[in-house]
C-alpha positions in Angstrom: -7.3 12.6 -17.2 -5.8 9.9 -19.6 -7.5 6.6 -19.9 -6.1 3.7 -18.5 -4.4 1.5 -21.0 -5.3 -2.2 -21.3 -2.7 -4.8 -20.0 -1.2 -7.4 -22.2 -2.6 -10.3 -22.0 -1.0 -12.8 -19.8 -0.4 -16.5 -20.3 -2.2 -17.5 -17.5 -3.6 -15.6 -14.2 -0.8 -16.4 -11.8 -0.6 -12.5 -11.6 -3.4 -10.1 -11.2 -3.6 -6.3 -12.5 -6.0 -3.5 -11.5 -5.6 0.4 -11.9 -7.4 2.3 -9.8 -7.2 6.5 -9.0 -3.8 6.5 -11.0 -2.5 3.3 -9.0 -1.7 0.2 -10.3 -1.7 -3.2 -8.3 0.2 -6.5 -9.4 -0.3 -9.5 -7.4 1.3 -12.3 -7.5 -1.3 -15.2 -7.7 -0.4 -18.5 -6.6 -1.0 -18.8 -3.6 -1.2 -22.7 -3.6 2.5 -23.1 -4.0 3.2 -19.3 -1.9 3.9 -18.0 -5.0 6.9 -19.5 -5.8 8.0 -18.1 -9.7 7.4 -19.9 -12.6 7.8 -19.4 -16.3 4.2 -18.5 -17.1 4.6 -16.0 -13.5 7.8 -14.6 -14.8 7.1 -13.3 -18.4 3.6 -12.2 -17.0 4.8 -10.0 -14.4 7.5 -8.4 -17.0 4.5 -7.6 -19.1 2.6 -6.3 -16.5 5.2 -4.1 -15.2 5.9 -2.6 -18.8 2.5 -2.0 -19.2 2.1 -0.2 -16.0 5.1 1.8 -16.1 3.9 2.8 -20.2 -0.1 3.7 -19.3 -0.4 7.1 -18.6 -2.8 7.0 -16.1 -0.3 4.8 -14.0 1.7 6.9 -11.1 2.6 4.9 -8.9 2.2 0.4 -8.6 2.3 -1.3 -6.2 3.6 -4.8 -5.7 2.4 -7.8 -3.7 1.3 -11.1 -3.6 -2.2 -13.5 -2.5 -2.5 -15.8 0.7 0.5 -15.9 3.4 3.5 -15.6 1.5 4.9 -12.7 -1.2 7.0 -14.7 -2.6 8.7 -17.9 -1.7 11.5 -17.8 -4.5 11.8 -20.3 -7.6 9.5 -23.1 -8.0 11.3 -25.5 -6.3 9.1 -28.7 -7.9 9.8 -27.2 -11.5 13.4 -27.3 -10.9 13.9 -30.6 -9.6 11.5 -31.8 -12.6 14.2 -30.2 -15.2 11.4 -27.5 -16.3 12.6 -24.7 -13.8 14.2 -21.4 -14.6 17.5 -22.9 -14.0 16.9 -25.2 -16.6 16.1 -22.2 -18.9 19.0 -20.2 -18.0 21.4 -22.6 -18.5 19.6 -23.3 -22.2 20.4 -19.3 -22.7 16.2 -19.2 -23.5 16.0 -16.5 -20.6 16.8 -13.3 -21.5 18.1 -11.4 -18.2 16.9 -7.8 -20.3 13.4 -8.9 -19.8 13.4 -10.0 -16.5 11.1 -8.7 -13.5 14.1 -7.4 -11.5 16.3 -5.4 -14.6 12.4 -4.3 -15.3 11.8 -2.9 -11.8 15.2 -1.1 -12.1 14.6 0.8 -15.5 10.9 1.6 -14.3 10.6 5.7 -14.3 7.2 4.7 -12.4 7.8 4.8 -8.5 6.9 0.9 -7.0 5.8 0.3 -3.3 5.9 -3.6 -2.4 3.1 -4.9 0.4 5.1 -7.6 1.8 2.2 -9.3 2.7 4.4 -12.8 3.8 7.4 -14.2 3.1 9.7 -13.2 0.6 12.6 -16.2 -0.2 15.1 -16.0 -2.9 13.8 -14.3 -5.8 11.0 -12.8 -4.0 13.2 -11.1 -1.6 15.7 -9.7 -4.4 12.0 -9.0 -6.3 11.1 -7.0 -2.9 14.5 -5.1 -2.6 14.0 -3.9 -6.5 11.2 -2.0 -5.0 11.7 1.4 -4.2 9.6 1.8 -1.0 8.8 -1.7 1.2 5.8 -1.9 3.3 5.5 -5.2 5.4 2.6 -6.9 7.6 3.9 -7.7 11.0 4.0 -11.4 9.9 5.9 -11.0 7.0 9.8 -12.3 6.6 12.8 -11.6 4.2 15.0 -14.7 3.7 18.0 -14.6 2.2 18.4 -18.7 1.9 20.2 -18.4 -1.3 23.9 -19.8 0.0 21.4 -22.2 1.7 20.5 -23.9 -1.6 24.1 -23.3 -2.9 23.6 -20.3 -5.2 24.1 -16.3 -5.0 21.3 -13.9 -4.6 20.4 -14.1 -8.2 18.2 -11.2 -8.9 19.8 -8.0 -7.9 20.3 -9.1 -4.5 23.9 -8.3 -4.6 23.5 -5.2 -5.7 21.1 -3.9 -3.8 22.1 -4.6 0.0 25.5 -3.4 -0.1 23.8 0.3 -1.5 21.1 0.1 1.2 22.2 -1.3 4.6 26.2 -1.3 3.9 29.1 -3.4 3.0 28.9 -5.2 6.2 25.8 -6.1 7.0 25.2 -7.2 3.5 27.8 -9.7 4.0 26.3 -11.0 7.5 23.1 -11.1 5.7 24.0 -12.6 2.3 26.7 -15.2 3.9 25.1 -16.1 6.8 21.9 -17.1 4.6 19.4 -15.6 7.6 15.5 -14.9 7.9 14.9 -11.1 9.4 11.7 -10.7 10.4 9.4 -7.8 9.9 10.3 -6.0 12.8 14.4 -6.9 12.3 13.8 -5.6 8.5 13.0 -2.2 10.3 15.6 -2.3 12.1 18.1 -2.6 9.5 16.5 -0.5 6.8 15.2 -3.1 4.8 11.5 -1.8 5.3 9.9 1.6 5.5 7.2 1.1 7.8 5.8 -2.5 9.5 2.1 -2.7 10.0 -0.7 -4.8 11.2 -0.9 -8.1 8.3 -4.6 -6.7 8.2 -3.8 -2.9 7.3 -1.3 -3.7 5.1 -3.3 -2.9 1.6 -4.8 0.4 3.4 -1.3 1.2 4.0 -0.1 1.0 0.5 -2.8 2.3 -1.2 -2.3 5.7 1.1 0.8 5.6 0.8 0.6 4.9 -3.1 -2.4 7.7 -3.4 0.5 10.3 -1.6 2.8 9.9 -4.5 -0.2 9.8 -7.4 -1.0 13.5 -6.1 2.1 14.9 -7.3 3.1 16.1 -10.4 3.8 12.7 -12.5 6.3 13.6 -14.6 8.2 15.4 -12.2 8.2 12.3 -9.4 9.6 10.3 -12.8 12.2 12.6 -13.3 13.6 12.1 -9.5 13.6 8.7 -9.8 15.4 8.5 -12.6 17.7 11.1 -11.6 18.3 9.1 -8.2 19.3 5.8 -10.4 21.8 8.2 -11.9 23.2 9.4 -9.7 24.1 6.5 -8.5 26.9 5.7 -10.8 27.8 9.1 -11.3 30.1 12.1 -9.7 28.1 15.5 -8.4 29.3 17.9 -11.1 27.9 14.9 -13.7 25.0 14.7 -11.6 23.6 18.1 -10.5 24.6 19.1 -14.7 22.2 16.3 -15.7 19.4 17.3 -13.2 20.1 21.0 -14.6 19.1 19.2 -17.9 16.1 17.8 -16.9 14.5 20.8 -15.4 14.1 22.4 -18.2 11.9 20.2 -20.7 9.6 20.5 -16.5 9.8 24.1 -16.8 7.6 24.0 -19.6 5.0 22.0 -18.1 1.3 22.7 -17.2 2.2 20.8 -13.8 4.7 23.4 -13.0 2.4 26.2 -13.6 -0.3 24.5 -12.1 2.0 23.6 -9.0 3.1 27.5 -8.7 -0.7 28.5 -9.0 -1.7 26.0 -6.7 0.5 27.2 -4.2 -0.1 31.2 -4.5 -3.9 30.8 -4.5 -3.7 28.3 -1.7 -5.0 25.3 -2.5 -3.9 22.0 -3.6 -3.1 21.6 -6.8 -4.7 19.3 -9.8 -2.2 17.7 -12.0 -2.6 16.3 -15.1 0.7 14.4 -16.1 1.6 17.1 -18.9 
């Protein structure tokens, strides 16, 4: 089994990093202010996701925040003081490339955000650039951004109209509303809903599910899925074609097929 990699370090501990049986937990720390994003948040959470989604001994991460809320968007205070991240973008000293949200899209790694409170803003659009969503009963998604007279500035309006449809993004995005967990379900925002107090249990088993699986083959899905969508079928099913065979050659596949004729699960070893 490959050793875990260290993390970067960080410019300050408004986001927390553990690995643990091939799973990798951020949290956003700052709970103080409900973890609203600041500069010293933002660039750590970009390293921490590149160093997750590089270490070896990383299959699966899993997103979430400390205290009542995930994330309650931009730090309002910072921006009103001239030393927010509008501030920065508009000075072209933020490079989109590097941001949390393009991050989370190039990540091979799969992601699984505990939506542990509300998500605002940036922290939904942050939550919706997760591949699988988990929230506590209490938790909320808040699309406020017409509210404060911008767009959903993180990927929002990208991802809404590919998960729930052209039409209920617009109510959504236009209409500026708060679902809460149970209303998320309900429109295929969220996988599951769960007791606030099972939350972490939840993710971790869910987490622990997808680290038993050949690595490199749960990789190759997801990056085949964020292909395909921009692509036609003969494009697609020619590049998945492509990428089975550099898996053929694996010790996971034959491990996988020995695994299954001798009955028993299998032990993979990312190679």
């Amino acid at each position: 089994m490959a050793d875990a990699a260290q993390p970067p370090r960080t410019e300050s501990d408004e986001v927390l990093y553990q690995v643990d049986d091939h799973v990798a937990v951020i949290t956003l720390n700052a709970p103080e202010r409900m973890n609203t994003i600041s500069g010293p948040m933002l660039n750590d959470l970009t390293r921490l996701l590149v160093a997750a989604n590089e270490d070896p001994a990383v299959r699966c991460v899993i997103l979430t925040g400390k205290g009542r809320a995930f994330c309650a968007g931009l730090d309002l205070r910072k921006e009103r003081s001239g030393e927010g991240l509008s501030n920065a973008a508009s000075t072209a000293t933020l490079d989109l490339r590097n941001t949390p949200p393009t991050v989370l899209q190039a990540m091979d790694k799969p992601t699984i955000c505990a939506v542990n409170g509300g998500a605002a803003g940036y922290g939904m659009d942050t939550a919706l650039g997760c591949d699988i969503r988990i929230m506590a009963e209490s938790a909320k998604l808040a699309a406020a951004f017409v509210k404060r007279g911008i767009v959903p500035e993180s990927g929002g309006t990208w991802f809404l109209p590919r998960m729930i449809g052209w039409a209920k993004a617009s109510e959504l995005i236009f209409t500026g509303r708060t679902l809460a967990a149970r209303e998320c379900l309900d429109w295929g925002l969220a996988n599951e809903v769960v007791p606030d107090a099972e939350l972490m249990a939840r993710a971790h088993a869910v987490a622990r599910e997808i680290a038993t699986n050949a690595p490199l083959a749960v990789q190759a899905a997801k990056r085949m899925m964020r292909m395909g969508l921009n692509e036609t079928f003969p494009d697609h099913v020619h590049h998945v074609y492509l990428q089975l065979l550099p898996l053929f050659k694996t010790h996971d596949m034959a491990e996988g097929i020995k695994a299954f004729m001798e009955k028993r699960e299998p032990k993979f070893e990312g190679r």
